[in-house]
N, C-alpha and C positions, 0 to 999 in steps of 0.2 A: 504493500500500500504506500504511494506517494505520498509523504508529507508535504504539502505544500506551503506551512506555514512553518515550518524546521525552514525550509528552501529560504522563504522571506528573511528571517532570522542569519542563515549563512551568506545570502547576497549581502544585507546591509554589511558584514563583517569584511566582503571580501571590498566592497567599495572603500572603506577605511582604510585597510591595511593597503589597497592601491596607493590611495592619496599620500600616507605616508612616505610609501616605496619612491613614490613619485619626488618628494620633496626632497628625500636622502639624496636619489639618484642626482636631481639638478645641482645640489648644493655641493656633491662631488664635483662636479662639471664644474661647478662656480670658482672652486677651489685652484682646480688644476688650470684654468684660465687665469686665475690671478699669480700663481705660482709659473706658469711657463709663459705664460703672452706677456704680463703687463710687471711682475716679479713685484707686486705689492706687496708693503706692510701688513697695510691693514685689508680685511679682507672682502673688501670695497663688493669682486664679482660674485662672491661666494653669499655675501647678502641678497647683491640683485637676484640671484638664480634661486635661493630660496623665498626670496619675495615674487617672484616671480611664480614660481610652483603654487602657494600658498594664493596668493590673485588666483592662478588660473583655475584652481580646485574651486573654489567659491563659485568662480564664474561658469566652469562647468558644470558646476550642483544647480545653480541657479536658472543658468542659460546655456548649456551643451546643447541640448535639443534645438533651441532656437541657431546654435552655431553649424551642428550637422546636416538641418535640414537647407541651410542656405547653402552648405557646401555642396549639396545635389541638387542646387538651385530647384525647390520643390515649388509648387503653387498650390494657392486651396482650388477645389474641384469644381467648374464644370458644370452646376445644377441641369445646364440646358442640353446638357450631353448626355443622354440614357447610361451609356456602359458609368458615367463619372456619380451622376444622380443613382444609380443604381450600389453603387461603393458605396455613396454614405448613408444608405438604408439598409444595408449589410451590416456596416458598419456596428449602424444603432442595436437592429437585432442582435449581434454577438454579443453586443456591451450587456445586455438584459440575460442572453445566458449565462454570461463571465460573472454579472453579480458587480460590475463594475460601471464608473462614470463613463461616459460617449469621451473617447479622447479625439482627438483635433484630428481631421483629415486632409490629407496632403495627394498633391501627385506628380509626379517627375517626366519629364518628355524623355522616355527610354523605349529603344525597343526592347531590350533586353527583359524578358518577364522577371519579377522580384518585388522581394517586399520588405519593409522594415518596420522597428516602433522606437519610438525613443523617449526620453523624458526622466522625470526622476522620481514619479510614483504614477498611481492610480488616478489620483486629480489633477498631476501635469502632465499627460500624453498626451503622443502624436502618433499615427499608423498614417505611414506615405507608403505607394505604390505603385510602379510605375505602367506606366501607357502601356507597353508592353502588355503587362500581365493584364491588365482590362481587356485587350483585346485579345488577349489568347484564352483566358478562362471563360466557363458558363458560371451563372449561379452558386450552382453548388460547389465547384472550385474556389471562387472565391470567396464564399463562406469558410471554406478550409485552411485556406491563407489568413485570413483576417481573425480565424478564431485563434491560429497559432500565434500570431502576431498579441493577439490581446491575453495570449497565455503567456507571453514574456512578461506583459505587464500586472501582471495578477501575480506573477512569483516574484517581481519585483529585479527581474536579471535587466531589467530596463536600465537603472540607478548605476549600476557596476558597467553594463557596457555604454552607456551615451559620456559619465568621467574619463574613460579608458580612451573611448575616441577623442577626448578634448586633450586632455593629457600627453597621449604618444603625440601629438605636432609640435608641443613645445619642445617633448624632449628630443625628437627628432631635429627639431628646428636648431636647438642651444649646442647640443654635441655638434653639430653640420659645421658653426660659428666657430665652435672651439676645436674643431679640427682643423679649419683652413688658419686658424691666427697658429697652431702649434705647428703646423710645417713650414708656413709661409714667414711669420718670424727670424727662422733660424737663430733667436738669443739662449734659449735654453740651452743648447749645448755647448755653449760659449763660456754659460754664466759654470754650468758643470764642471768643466776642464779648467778655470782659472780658480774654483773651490778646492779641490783636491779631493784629499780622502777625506774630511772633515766633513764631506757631503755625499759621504758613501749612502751614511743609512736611509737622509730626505732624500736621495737619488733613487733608493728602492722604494721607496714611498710614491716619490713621481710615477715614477713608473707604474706600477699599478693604477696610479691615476689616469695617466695617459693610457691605457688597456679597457680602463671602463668607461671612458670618455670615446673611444673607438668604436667600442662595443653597444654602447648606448642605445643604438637604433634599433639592436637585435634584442636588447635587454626590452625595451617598449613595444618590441612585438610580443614578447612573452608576457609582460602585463595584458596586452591586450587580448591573448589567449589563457590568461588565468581563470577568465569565466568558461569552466571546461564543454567539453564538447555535450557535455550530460544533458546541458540548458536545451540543447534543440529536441533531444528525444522528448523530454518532458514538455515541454511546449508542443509538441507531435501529438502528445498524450493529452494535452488539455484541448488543444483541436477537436482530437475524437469525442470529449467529454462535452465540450459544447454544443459541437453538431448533433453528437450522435450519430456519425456517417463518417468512420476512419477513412474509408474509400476515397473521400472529396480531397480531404488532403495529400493522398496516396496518386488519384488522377493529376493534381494540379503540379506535386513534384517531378511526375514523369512527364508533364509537358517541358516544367522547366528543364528538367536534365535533355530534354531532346531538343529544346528550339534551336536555331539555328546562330542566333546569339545569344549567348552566356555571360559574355561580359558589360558590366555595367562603367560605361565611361567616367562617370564621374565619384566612382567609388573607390578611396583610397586604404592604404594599408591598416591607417587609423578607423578606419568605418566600416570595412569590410566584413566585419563581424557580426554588427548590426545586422543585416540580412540574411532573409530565410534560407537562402542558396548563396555557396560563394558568385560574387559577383564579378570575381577576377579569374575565375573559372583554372584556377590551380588544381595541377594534376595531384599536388600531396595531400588531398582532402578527398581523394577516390582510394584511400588506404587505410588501412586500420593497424599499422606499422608502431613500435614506441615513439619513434621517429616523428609517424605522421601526426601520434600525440600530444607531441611538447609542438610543434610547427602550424600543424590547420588549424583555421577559423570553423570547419563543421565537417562532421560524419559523413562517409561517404552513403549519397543522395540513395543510390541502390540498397543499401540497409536499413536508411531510413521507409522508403518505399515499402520493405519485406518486413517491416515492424509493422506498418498499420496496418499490410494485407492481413497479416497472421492477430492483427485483433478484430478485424472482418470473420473471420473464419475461411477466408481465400487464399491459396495459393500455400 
């Protein structure tokens, strides 16, 4: 039996212990900027980058959703378009079997079918989905998409991945800075070699700085795949509980694993998680490897599919 309110309870912990991870991680970076680019005193960048982190955490609790969805440059929908009028009367109906508020509806000019939700609970969401998928799902397809979508939101993995999407661009962004000033300087191993051995041990210190300030970009993928892969099966599972129709979810995934485009343009490595299907259409998310564990954004689509048939009683 799925706890779903165990689940709520380990999201909100797992969003915390991000924000933190996040703040260490910059205030590293901060550090090793002010020690090899600018050879401060006082530790002028090592402030910025933890005040920097600390902003950004707020403003992604508060307005990540509002920042992600402008990043897929979304719109609100279309009344006078059936398939878009038709979204947000689905919409509303799931909301009533989820048990939860109507969250805000979005839509992205994609061909690519997909879906996402964002926001940082039940009373601040958003389910955007792209043109695409309007046009390639019926009805009860997209009842199956939009109920997963509002099963993100009901276990609250909403919270954990819309901070994680706002988070990896800064840290993405600050390491990028603090890499081009640590090569492109060349004083660091000037100021090394005229220290001597007296600067053996801050030399091994550096260094390690300089390794995680490299690694940075890879370390913020893994934040961003901390919310494990588990969240989509269970979100899979509250689809079925809403419709009552595993099968609509189960058609709507093999359309997306089939169409002819998979990738979603304007979906980057920080948001790529957010959505129901990888959007970047990465071969290491069609594996169930340890590898593809620590690496993919979701389950490969084919397992997922072979879960709701087998709570069908099909196949």
């Amino acid at each position: 039996m799925i706890d779903f309110f165990q689940q709520q309870r380990i999201n909100r912990w797992k969003t915390f212990l991000v924000i933190i991870q996040s703040i260490i991680l910059l205030g590293i970076i901060g550090y090793g900027i002010d020690r090899m680019a600018f050879h401060n005193q006082f530790p002028v960048m090592t402030i910025i980058a933890v005040s920097i982190a600390i902003i950004n955490s707020v403003i992604s609790y508060f307005y990540g959703d509002k920042l992600v969805l402008a990043s897929v440059n979304a719109r609100s929908p279309d009344v006078s378009n059936f398939k878009e009028q038709q979204l947000v009367n689905v919409v509303q109906e799931m909301s009533i079997a989820a048990g939860i508020k109507v969250p805000e509806v979005y839509v992205m000019e994609e061909a690519s079918p997909n879906a996402f939700a964002t926001g940082r609970d039940a009373n601040y969401a958003s389910v955007c989905v792209t043109t695409g998928l309007l046009n390639s799902m019926n009805r009860e397809e997209l009842q199956g998409v939009i109920a997963h979508e509002l099963g993100h939101i009901r276990n609250r993995d909403i919270l954990t991945m819309t901070v994680i999407a706002a988070i990896t661009g800064a840290i993405v962004f600050l390491s990028e800075w603090a890499r081009r000033n640590m090569f492109y300087s060349g004083s660091y191993s000037g100021r090394t070699r005229r220290s001597g051995k007296s600067s053996s041990s801050s030399g091994l210190l550096l260094l390690v700085i300089i390794i995680i300030t490299l690694i940075a970009p890879l370390i913020a993928r893994l934040m961003a795949l901390a919310v494990s892969r588990a969240r989509e099966y269970m979100a899979d599972a509250a689809s079925a509980e809403f419709t009552r129709n595993p099968l609509a979810l189960a058609s709507a995934l093999e359309k997306i694993s089939k169409h002819y485009d998979r990738v979603v343009d304007r979906a980057s490595v920080g948001t790529a998680h957010l959505f129901i299907a990888d959007p970047r259409n990465s071969k290491i998310n069609n594996s169930e490897s340890f590898f593809a564990e620590m690496f993919s954004t979701h389950p490969p689509i084919e397992k997922r599919i072979m879960i709701l048939k087998n709570m069908a009683g099909v196949g």
